[in-house]
KEPA-431262 format. One record per residue (C-alpha): residue number from 1; residue in one letter; x, y, z. Coordinates in nm, 4 decimals. Example, Ala and Ser with C-alpha at 12.3 -4.5 7.8 and 13.67 -1.06 7.14 Angstrom:
REM residues 2
 sero rokol       c1       c2       c3
    1     a   1.2300  -0.4500   0.7800
    2     s   1.3670  -0.1060   0.7140
REM end
This chain:
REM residues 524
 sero rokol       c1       c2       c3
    1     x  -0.1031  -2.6073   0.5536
    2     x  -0.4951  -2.6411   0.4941
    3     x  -0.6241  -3.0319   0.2993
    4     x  -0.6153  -2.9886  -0.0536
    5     x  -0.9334  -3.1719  -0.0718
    6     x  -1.0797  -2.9205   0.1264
    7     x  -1.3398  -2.7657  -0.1455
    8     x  -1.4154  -2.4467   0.0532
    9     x  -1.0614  -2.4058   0.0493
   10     x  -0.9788  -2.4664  -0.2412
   11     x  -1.2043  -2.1732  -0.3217
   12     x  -1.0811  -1.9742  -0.1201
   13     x  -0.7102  -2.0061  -0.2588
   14     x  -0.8986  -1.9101  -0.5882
   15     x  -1.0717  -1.6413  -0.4722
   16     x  -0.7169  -1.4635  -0.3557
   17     x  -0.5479  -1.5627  -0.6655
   18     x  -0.7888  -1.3879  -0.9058
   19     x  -0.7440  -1.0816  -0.6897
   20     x  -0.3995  -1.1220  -0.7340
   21     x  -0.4030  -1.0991  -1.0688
   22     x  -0.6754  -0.8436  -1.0689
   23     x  -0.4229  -0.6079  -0.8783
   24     x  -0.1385  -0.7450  -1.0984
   25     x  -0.3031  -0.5616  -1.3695
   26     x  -0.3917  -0.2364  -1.1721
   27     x  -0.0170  -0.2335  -1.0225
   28     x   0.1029  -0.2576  -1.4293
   29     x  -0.0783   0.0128  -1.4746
   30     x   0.0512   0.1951  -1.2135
   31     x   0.3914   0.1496  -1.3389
   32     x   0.2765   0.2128  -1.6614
   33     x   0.1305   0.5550  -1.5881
   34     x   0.4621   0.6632  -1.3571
   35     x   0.6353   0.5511  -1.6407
   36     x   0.4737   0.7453  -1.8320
   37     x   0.5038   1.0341  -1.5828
   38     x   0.8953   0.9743  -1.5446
   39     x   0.9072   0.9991  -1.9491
   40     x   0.7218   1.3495  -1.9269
   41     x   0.8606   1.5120  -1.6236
   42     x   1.1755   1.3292  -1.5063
   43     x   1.3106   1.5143  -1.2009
   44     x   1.2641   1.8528  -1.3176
   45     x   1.0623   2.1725  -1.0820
   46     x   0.7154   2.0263  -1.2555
   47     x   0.7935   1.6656  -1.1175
   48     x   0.8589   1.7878  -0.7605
   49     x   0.5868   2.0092  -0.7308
   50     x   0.3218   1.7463  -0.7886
   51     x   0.5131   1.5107  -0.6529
   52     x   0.4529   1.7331  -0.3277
   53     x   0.1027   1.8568  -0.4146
   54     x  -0.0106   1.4605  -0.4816
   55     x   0.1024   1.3044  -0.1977
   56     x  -0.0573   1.5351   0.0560
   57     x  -0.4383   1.5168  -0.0123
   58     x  -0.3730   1.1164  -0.0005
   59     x  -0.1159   1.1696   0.2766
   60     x  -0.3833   1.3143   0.4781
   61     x  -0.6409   1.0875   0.3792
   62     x  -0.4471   0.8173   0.4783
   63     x  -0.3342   0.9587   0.8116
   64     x  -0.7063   1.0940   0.9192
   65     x  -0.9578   0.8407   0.6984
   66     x  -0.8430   0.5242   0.5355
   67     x  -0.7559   0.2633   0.7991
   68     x  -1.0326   0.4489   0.9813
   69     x  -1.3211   0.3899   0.7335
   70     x  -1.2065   0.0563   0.6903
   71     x  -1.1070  -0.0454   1.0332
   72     x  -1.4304   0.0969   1.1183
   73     x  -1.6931  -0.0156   0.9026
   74     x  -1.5794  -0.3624   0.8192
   75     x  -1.5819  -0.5305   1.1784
   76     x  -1.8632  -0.3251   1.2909
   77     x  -2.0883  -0.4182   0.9303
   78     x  -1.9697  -0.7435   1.0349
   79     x  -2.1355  -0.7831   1.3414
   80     x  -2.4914  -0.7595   1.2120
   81     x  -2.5474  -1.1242   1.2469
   82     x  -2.8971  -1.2968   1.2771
   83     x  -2.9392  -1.5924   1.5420
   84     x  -2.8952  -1.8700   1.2505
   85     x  -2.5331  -1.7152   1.1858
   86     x  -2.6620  -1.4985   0.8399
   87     x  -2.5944  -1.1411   0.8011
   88     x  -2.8954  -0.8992   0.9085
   89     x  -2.8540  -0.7389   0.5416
   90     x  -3.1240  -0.4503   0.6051
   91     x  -2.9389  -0.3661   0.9323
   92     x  -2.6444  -0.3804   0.7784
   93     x  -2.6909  -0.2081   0.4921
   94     x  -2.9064   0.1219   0.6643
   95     x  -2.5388   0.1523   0.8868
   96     x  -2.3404   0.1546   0.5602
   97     x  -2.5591   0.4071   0.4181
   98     x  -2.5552   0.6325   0.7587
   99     x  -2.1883   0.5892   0.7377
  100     x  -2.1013   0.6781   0.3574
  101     x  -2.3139   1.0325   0.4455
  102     x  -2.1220   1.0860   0.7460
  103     x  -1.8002   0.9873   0.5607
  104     x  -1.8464   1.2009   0.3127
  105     x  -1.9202   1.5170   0.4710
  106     x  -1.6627   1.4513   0.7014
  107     x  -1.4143   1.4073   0.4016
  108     x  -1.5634   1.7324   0.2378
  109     x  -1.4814   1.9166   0.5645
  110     x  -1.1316   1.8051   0.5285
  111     x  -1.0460   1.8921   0.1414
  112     x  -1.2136   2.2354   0.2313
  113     x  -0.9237   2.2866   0.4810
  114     x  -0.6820   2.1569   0.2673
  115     x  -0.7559   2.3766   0.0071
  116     x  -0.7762   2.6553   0.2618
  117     x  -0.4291   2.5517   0.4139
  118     x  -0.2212   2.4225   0.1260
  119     x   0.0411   2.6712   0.1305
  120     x   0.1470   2.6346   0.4867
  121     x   0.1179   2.2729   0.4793
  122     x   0.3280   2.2082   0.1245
  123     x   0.6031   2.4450   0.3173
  124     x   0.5235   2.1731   0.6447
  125     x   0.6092   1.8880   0.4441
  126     x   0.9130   2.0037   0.1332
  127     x   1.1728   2.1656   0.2414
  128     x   1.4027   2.3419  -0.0641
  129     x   1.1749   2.3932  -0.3222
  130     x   1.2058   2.7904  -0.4963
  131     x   0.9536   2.9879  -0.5018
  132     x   0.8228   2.9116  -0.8534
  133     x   0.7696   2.5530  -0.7403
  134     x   0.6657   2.6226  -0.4323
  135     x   0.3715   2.8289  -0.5646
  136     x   0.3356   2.5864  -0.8342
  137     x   0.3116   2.2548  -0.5738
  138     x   0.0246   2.5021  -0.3618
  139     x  -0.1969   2.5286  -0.6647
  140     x  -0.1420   2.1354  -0.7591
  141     x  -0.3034   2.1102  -0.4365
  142     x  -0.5748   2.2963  -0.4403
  143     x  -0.7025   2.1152  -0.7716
  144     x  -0.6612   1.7877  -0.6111
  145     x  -0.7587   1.8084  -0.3037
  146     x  -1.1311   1.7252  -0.3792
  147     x  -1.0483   1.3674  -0.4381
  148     x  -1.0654   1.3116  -0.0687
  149     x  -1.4158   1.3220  -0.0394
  150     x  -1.4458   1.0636  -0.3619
  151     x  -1.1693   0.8392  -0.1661
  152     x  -1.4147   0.8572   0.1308
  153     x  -1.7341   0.7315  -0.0067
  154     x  -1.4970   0.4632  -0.2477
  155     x  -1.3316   0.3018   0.0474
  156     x  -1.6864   0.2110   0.2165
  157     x  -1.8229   0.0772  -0.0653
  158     x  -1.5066  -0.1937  -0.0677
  159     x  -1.5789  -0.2695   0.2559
  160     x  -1.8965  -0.3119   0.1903
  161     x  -1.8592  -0.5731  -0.1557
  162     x  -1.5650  -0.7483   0.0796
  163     x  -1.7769  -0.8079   0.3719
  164     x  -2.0434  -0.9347   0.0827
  165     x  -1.7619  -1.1763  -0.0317
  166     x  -1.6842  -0.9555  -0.3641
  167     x  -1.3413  -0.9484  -0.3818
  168     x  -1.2830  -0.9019  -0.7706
  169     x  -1.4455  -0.5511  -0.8222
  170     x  -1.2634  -0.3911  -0.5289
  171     x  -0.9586  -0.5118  -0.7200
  172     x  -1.0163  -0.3441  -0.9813
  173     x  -1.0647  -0.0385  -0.9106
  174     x  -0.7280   0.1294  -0.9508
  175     x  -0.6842  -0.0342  -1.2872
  176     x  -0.9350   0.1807  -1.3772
  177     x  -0.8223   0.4954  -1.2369
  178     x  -0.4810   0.4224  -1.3635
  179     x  -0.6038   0.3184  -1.7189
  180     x  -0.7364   0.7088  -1.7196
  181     x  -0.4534   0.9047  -1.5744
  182     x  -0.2462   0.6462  -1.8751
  183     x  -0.4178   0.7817  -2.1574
  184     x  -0.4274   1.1319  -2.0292
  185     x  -0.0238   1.1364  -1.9928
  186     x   0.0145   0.9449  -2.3197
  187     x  -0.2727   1.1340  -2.5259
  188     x  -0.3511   1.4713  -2.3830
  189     x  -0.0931   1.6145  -2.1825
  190     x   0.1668   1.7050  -2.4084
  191     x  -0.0416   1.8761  -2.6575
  192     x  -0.1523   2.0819  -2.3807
  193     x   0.2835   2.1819  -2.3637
  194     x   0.3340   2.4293  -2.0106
  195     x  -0.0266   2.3754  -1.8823
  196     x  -0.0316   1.9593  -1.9485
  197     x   0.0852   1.9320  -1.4981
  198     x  -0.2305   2.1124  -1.4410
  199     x  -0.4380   1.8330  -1.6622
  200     x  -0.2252   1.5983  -1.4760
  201     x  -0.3864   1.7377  -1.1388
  202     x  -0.7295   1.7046  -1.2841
  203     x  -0.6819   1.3516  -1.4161
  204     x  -0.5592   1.2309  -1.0808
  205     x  -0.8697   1.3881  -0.8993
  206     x  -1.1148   1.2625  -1.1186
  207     x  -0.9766   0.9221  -1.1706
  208     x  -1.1230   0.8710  -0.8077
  209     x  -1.4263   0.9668  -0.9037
  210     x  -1.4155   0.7103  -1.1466
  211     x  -1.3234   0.4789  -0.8590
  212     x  -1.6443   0.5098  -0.7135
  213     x  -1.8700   0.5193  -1.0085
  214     x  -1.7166   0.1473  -1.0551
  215     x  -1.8287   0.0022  -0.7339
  216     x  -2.1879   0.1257  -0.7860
  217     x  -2.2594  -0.1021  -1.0471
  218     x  -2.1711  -0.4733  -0.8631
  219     x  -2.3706  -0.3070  -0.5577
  220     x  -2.6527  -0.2610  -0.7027
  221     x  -2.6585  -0.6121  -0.8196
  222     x  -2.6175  -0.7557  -0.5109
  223     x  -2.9454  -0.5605  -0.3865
  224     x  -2.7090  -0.2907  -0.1727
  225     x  -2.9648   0.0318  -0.1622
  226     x  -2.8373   0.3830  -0.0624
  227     x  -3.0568   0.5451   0.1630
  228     x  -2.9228   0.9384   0.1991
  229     x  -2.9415   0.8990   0.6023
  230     x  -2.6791   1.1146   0.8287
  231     x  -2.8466   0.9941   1.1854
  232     x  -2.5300   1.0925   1.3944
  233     x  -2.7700   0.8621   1.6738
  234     x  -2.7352   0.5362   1.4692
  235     x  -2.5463   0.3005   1.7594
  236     x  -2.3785   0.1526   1.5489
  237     x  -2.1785   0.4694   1.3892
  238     x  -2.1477   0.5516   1.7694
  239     x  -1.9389   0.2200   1.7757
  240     x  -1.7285   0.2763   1.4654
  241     x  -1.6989   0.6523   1.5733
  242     x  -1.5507   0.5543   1.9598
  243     x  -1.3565   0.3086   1.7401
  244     x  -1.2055   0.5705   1.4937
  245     x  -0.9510   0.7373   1.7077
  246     x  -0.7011   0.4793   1.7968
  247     x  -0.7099   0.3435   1.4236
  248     x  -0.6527   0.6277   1.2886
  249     x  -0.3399   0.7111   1.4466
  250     x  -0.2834   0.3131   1.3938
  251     x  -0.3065   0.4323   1.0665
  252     x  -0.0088   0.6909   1.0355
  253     x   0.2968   0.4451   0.9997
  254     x   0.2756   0.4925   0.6268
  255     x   0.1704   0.8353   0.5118
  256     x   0.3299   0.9387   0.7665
  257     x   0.6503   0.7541   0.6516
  258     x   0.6021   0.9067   0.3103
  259     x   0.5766   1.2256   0.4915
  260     x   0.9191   1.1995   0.6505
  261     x   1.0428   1.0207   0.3430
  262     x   1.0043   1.3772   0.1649
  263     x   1.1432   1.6104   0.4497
  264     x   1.4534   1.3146   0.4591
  265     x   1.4919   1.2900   0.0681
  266     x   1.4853   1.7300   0.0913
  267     x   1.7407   1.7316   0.3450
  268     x   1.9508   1.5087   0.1538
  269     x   1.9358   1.7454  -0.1635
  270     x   2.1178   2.0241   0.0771
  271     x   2.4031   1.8323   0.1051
  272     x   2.4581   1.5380  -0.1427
  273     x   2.4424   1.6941  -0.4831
  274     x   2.1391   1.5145  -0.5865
  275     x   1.8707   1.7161  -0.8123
  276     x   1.5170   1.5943  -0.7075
  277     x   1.6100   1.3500  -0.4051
  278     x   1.1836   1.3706  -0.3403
  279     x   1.1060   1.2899  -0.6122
  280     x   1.4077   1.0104  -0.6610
  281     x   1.2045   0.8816  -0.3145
  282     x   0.8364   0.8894  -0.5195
  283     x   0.9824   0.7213  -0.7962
  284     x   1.1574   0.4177  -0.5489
  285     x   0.9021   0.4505  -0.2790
  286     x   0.6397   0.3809  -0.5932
  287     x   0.7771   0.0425  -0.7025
  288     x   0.8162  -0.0875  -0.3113
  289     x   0.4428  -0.0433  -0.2794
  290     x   0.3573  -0.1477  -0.5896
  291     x   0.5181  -0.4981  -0.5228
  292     x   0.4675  -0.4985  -0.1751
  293     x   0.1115  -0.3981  -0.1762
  294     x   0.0237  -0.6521  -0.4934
  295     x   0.1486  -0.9449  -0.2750
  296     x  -0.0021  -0.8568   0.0489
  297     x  -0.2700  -0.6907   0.0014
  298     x  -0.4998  -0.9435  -0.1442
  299     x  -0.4258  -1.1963   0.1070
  300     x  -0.5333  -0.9559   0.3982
  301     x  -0.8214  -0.7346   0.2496
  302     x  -0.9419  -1.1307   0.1645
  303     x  -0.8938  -1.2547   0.5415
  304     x  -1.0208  -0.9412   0.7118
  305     x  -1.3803  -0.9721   0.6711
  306     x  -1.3847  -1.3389   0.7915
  307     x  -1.1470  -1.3078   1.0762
  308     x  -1.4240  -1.0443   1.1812
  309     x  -1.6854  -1.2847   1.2138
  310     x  -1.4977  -1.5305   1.3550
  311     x  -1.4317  -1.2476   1.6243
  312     x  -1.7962  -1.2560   1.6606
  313     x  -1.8402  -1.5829   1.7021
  314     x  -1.5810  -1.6563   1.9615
  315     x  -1.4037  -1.9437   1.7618
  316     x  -1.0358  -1.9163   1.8446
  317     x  -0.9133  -2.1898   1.7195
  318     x  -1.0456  -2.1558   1.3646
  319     x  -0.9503  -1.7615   1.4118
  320     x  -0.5709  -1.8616   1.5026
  321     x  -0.5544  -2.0854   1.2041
  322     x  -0.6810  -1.8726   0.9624
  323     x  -0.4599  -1.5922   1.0710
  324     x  -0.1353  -1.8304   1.0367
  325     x  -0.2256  -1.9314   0.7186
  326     x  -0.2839  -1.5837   0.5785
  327     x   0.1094  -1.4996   0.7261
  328     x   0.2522  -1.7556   0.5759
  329     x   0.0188  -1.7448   0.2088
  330     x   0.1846  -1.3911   0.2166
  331     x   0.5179  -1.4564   0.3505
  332     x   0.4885  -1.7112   0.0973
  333     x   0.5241  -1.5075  -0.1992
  334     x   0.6772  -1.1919  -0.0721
  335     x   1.0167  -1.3229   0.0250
  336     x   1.0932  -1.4764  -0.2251
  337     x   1.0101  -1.1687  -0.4047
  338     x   1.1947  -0.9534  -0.1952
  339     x   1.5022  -1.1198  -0.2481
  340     x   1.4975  -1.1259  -0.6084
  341     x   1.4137  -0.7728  -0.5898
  342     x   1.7287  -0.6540  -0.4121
  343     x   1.9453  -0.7852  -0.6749
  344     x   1.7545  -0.6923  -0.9391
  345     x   1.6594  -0.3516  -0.8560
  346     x   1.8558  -0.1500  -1.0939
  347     x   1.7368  -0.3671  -1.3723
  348     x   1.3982  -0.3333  -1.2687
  349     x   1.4062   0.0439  -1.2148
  350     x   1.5643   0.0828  -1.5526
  351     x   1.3546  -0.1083  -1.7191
  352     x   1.0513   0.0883  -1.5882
  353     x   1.1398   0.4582  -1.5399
  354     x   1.5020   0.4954  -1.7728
  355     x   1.3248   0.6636  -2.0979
  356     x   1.2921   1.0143  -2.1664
  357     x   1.4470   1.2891  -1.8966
  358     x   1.4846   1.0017  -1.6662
  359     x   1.8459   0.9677  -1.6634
  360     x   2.0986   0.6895  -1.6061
  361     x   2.1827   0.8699  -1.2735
  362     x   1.8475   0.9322  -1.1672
  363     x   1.7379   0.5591  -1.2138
  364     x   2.0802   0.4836  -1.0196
  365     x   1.9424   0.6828  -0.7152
  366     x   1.6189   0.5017  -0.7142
  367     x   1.7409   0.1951  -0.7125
  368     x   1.9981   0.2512  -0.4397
  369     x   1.6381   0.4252  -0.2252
  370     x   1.4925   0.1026  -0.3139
  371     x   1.7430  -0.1314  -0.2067
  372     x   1.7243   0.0491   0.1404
  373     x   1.3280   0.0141   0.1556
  374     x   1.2874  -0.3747   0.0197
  375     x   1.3963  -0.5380   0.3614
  376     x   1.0794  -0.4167   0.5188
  377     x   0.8656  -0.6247   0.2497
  378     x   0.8010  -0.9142   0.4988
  379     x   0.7884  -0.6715   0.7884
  380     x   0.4863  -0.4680   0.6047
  381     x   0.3209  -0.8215   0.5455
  382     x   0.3235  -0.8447   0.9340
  383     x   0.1884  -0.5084   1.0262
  384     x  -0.0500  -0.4917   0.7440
  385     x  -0.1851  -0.8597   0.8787
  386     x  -0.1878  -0.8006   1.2103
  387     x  -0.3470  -0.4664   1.2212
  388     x  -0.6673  -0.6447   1.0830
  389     x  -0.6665  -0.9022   1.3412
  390     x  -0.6520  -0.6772   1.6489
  391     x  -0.9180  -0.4468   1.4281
  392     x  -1.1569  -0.7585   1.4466
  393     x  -1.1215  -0.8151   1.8466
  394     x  -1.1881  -0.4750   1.8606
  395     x  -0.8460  -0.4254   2.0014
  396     x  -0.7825  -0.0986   1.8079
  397     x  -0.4992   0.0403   2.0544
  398     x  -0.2331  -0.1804   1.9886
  399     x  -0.1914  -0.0572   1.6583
  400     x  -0.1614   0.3111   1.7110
  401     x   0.0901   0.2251   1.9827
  402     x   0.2911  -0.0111   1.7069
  403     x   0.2585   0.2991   1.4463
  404     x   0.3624   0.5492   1.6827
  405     x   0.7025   0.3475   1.7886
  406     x   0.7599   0.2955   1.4364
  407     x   0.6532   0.6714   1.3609
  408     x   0.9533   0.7377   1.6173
  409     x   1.1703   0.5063   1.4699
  410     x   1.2273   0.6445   1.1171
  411     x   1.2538   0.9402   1.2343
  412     x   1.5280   0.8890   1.4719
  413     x   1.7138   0.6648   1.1986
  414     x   1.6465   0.9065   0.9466
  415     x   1.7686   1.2115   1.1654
  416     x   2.0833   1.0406   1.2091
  417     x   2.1736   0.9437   0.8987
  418     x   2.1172   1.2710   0.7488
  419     x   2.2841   1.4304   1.0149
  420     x   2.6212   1.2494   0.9832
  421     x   2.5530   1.2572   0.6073
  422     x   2.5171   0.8642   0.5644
  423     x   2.4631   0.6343   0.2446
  424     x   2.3052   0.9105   0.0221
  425     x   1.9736   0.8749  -0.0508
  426     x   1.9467   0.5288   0.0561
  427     x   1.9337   0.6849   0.4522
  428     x   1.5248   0.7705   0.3086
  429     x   1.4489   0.3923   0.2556
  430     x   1.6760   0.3076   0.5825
  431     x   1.4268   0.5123   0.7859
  432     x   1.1195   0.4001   0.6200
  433     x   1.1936   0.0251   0.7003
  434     x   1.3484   0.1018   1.0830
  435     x   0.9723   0.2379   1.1041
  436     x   0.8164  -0.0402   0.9517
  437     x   1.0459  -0.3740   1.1805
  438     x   0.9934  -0.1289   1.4909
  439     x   0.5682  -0.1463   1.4314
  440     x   0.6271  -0.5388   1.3415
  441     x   0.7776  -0.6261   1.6665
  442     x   0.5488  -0.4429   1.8632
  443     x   0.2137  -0.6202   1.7070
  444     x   0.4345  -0.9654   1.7310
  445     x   0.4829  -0.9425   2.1121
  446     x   0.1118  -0.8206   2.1402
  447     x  -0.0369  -1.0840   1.9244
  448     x   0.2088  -1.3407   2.1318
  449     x   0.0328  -1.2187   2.4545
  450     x  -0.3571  -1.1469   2.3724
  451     x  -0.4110  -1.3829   2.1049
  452     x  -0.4747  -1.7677   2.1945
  453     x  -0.2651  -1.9977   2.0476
  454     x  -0.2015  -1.7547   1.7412
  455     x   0.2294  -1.8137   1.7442
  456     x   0.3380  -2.1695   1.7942
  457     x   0.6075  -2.3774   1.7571
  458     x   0.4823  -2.4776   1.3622
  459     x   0.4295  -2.0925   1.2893
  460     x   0.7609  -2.0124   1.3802
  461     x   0.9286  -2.3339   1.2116
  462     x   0.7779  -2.2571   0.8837
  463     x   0.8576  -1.8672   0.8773
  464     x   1.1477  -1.9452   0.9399
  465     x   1.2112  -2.1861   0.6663
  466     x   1.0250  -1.9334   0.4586
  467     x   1.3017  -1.7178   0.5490
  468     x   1.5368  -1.9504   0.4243
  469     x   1.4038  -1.9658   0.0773
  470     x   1.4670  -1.5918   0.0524
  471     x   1.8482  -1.6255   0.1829
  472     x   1.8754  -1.8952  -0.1173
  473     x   1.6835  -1.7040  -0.3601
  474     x   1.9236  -1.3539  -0.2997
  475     x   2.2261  -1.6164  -0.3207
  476     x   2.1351  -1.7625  -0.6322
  477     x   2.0133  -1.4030  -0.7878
  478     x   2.3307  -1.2661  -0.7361
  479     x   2.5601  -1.6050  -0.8100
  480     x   2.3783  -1.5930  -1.1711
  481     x   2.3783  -1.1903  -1.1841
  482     x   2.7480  -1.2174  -1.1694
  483     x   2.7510  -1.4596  -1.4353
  484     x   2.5492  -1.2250  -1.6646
  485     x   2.7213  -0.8934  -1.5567
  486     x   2.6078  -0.5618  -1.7468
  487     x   2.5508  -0.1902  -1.6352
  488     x   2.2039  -0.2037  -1.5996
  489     x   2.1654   0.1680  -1.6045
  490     x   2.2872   0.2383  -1.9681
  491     x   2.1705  -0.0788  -2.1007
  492     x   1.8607  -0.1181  -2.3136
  493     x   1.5324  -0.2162  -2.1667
  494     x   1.5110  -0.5754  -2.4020
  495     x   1.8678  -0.6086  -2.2162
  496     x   1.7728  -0.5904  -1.8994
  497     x   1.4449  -0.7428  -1.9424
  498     x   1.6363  -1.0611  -2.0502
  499     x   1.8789  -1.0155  -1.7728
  500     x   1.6420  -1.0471  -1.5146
  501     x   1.4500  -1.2865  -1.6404
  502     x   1.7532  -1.5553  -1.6997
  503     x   1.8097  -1.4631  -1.3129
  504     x   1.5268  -1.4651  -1.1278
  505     x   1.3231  -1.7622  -1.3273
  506     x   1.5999  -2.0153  -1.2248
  507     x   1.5753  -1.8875  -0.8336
  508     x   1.2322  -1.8979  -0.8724
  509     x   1.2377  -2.3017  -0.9962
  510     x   1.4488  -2.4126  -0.7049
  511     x   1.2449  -2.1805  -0.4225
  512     x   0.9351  -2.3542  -0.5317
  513     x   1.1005  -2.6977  -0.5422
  514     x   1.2324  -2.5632  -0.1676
  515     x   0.8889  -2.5205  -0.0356
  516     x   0.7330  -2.8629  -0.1979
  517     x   1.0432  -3.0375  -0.0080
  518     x   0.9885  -2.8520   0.3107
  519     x   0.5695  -2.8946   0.2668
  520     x   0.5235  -2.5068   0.2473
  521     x   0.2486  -2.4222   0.0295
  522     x   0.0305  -2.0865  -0.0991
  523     x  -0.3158  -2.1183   0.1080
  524     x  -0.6024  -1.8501   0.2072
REM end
């Protein structure tokens, strides 16, 4: 796609790979500590409780803050630019320290309501829990609800190593916060026997803090200094603040999909016979992110600060191109992925989860949520991608309009299905990728019409051939899975782990030999 010889790019294509592998190894360790989780609490009244009480401080982090401080501060930090094309760093820096203060107390505003609220807003969001869990899922809440305001102040200071060009650190963070809520689940909480969820709470709160202590450190040795400034007149907050609304509700397509993916997965309980359908969800809706997010992620959190500048500068041809190549690096390695993935899902959910309470039904039902939710893999790279780019041009409306279509789509899919009582639990991960094609289309047809030259003929050739490799990856994982038959849910883990990997390696051998043939490569 790019020259090979190209040096810079050659760098670049570095650059992404080590943070890759950097969230390779926080993503293990996110399946490590819901492993870990799964081992100690299964699907029992504990389990659904904080699988309730954790996802709503983040759920409403993510639906009022996240894409905000990020789609906020990263094009905006971007534009201090000096006449010579360098960065005004002092300029720069006094916005990102006017904007952590103002982040922060805005985020301690918000956990003071959610603590405040919790009860009427666990009821909002989980439908059939008694009233022991119930009570239980309110107090979960309460003790983890401070980890907003942490989450704030963490998120700026990634925006502010990426748009440094530190990529490795920001990486790394959740490694770290997952390496602490690991130890606490395999050290401390069962010695601590009925009280060990409430520990849980605690570790998950202050393994944010941690998060932020982490980014202080490479900051301060690239000369960032904190000034404590809240100066609500600063023009350029003004900017990010008149930017904020639209990307926030550009934001909602996936807490907000989590959100329905718990009402959904309740519903389904009422009628289906299935103990702890939410948390069945967590569990499935866990691994989808954790694959989807480790092979997308990196690719766009790496393109986003330079597609900014190049907003600023008014170079559309170098903007299209690096925008294509960041679709395809990702479409590149997610479809491929994907594919495999569908196949091998109730190997891979044994493998990870079946231990402990975790029975051979339970990792059944996850895999059949995550079958439902994988197709959206390459549909997420889209929206995830193009989000960015219309955040750079400063475009923030077409986003919310894509997330609120999509918003509208899962739930009407997921209404129906769990109105005529169809395909079990896998109607959850049904609605959740409806939602997530419905935002993609949208953001295509926009990008086809604002952007310059982003979607040509090539684009579309190669995505398509792309596609391709997947169809002939899926065939080939399930050709050789037939070969190899075994119930994956009451086999061993060494069993399955074998199994999978005498599938998937050969696919993966003949999609890579695919690409060389059809000259599709892995650029940044």
């Amino acid at each position: 796609m790019i020259n090979n010889g190209n040096k810079k790019e050659s760098k670049a294509v570095k650059t992404v790979v080590v943070m890759m592998g950097a969230t390779v190894i926080a993503k293990l360790l996110g399946m490590l500590r819901g492993v870990l989780q799964a081992r100690c609490y299964g699907t029992t009244p504990e389990a659904n409780a904080f699988t309730a009480a954790s996802k709503l401080p983040l759920a409403f982090f993510d639906m009022f803050l996240a894409a905000a401080v990020l789609g906020c501060f990263i094009p905006v930090y971007n534009s201090f630019a000096n006449k010579d094309g360098s960065q005004d760093s002092d300029g720069a820096d006094k916005f990102a320290s006017v904007f952590i203060c103002f982040i922060s107390l805005l985020c301690g505003l918000l956990a003071l309501v959610g603590i405040i609220f919790a009860d009427p807003l666990i009821k909002l969001i989980t439908r059939g829990l008694d009233t022991q869990t119930l009570a239980l899922a309110v107090t979960l809440t309460r003790i983890m609800f401070p980890l907003v305001i942490f989450t704030g102040a963490a998120y700026t200071l990634v925006g502010v190593l990426q748009s440094k060009g530190s990529f490795i650190a920001p990486a790394m963070i959740s490694a770290i916060s997952n390496a602490g809520v690991v130890v606490y689940l395999a050290f401390i909480n069962n010695p601590l026997g009925d009280n060990g969820i409430y520990g849980l709470a605690v570790a998950y709160m202050l393994s944010w803090l941690v998060q932020l202590l982490t980014l202080v450190v490479p900051l301060k040795r690239m000369g960032f200094k904190f000034r404590l400034l809240l100066d609500l007149n600063n023009p350029a907050l003004r900017r990010a603040i008149k930017m904020a609304p639209p990307i926030m509700a550009g934001s909602w397509l996936s807490p907000v999909g989590v959100l329905l993916g718990q009402y959904f997965a309740a519903k389904i309980s009422t009628y289906s016979g299935i103990s702890g359908a939410t948390t069945v969800f967590d569990y499935a809706n866990n691994v989808y992110v954790i694959i989807a997010g480790t092979l997308t992620y990196s690719i766009c959190n790496y393109t986003f600060p330079k597609i900014s500048r190049l907003a600023v500068s008014g170079d559309e041809v170098e903007y299209a191109e690096t925008v294509r190549n960041g679709l395809k690096s990702a479409l590149y390695i997610v479809v491929p992925f994907m594919a495999a993935a569908l196949v091998l899902a109730g190997e891979g959910v044994t493998i990870l989860y079946r231990r402990g309470i975790f029975t051979p039904e339970d990792a059944e039902y996850t895999a059949a949520a995550l079958r439902a939710i994988l197709p959206a893999m390459p549909l997420f790279c889209v929206t995830e991608l193009f989000t960015r780019v219309f955040y750079s041009r400063n475009q923030v409306r077409i986003p919310m309009y894509a997330a609120i279509i999509g918003i509208l789509a899962n739930i009407l899919t997921g209404t129906i299905l769990t109105h005529f009582q169809l395909i079990g639990i896998s109607a959850v991960g049904a609605a959740n990728a409806a939602g997530q094609a419905a935002a993609a289309i949208v953001l295509i047809i926009f990008a086809a019409k604002r952007i310059p030259g982003l979607i040509n003929r090539k684009l579309i050739a190669d995505v398509l051939k792309l596609l391709l490799g997947g169809v002939i990856v899926f065939a080939l994982c399930t050709i050789i899975s037939t070969l190899v038959a075994s119930e994956p849910y009451t086999a061993s883990i060494l069993t399955n782990i074998i199994k999978a990997l005498i599938i998937f390696l050969p696919s993966a051998a003949v999609y890579f030999v695919y690409t060389k043939l059809c000259h599709l490569s892995f650029t940044a």
